[in-house]
C-alpha positions as CSV (number, residue, x, y, z in Angstrom):
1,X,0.0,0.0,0.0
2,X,1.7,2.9,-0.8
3,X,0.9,6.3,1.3
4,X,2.6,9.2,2.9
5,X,5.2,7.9,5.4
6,X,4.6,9.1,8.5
7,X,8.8,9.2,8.9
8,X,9.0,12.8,6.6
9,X,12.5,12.8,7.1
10,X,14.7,10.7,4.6
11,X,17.9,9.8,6.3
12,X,15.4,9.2,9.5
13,X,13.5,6.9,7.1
14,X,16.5,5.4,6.0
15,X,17.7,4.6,9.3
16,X,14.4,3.0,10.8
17,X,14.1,0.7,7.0
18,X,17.8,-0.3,7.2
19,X,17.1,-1.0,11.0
20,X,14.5,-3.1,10.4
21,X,16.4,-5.6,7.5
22,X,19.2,-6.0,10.2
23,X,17.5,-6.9,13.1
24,X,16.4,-10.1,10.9
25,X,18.0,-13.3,11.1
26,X,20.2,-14.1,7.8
27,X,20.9,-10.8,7.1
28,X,24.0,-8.5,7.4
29,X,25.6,-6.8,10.9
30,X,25.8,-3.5,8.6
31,X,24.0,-2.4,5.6
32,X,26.1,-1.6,2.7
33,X,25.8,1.4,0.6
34,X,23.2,-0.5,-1.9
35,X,21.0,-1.1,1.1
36,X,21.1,2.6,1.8
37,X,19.8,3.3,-2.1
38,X,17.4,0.7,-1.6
39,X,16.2,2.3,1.7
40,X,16.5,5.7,-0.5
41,X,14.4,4.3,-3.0
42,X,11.8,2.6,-1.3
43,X,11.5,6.4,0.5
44,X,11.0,8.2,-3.1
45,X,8.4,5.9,-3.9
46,X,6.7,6.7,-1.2
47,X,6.2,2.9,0.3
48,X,5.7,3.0,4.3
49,X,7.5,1.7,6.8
50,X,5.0,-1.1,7.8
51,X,4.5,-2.3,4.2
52,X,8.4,-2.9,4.4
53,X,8.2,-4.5,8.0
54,X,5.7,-6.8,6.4
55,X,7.3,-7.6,3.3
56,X,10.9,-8.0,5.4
57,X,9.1,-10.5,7.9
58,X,7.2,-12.5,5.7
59,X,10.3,-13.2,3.6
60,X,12.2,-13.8,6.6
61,X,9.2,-16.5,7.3
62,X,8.9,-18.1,4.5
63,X,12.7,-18.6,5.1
64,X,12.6,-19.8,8.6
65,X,10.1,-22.2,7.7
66,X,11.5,-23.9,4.7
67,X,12.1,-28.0,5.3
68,X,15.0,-28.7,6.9
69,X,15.3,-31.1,4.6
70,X,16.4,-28.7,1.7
71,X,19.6,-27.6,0.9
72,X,20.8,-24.5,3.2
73,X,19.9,-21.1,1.7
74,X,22.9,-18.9,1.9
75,X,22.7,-15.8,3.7
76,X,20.6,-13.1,3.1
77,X,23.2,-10.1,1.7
78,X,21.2,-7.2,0.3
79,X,17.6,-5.5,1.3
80,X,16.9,-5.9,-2.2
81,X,16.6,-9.7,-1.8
82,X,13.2,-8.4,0.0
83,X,11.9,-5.9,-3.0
84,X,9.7,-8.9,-4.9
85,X,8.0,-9.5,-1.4
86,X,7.2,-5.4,-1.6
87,X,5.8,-5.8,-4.7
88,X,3.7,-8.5,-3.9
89,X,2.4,-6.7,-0.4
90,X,1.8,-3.7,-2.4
91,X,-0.3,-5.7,-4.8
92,X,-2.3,-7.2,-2.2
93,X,-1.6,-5.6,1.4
94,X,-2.0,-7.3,4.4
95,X,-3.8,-5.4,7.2
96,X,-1.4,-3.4,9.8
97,X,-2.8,-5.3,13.0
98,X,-0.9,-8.5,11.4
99,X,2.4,-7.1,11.9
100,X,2.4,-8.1,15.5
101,X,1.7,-11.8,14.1
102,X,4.3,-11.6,11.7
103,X,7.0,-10.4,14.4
104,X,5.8,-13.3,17.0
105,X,6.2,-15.9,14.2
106,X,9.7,-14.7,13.3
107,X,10.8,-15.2,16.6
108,X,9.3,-18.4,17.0
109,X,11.1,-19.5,14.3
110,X,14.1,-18.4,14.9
111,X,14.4,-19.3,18.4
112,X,13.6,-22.9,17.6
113,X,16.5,-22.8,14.6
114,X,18.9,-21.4,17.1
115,X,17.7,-24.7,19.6
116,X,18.2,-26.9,17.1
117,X,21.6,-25.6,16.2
118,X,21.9,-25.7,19.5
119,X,21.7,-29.1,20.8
């Protein structure tokens, strides 16, 4: 859904969309300088923060729930690895009281990868 970001500022826009991508498991300790542009880009197009919450944790999901059976992914390396999940959520949103599912799911998953790696 794209709308007026309530984050007017870029570089605080920037900042809270890169925050977001590396707080995920699989993903960087640092943006680069593409994940900035991304960030940047995502910004001029006007797509808000929760649409790229959304789009970040249901990638991050449908990650964390693949078969263990499959061969390992390899880490995740850019935020525009997540842009096709923003297109798809901009097609067809999902409603901003199912981001709280969507972090609780995330976490559940990757706690229980972590106690599996664990044991």
């Amino acid at each position: 859904m794209i709308s007026k970001n309530p984050v007017e500022d870029l570089d605080e826009y920037t900042a809270a969309a890169l925050n977001l991508y590396l707080q995920l498991p699989e993903t960087p300790l640092s943006p680069s300088e593409n994940d900035r542009r991304t960030a940047e880009t995502l910004y001029a197009r006007g797509i808000n923060l929760a649409t790229i919450e959304s789009a970040l944790l249901m990638a991050s999901i449908r990650r964390l729930a693949r078969s263990p059976e499959l061969p390992p992914l390899s880490p995740i390396r850019s935020l525009a690895y997540f842009l096709p999940v923003v297109e798809e959520i901009l097609f067809n949103p999902v409603p901003n009281d199912y981001l709280p599912y969507l972090r609780k799911k995330v976490e559940s998953l990757s706690s229980r990868g972590k106690t599996i790696m664990q044991v």
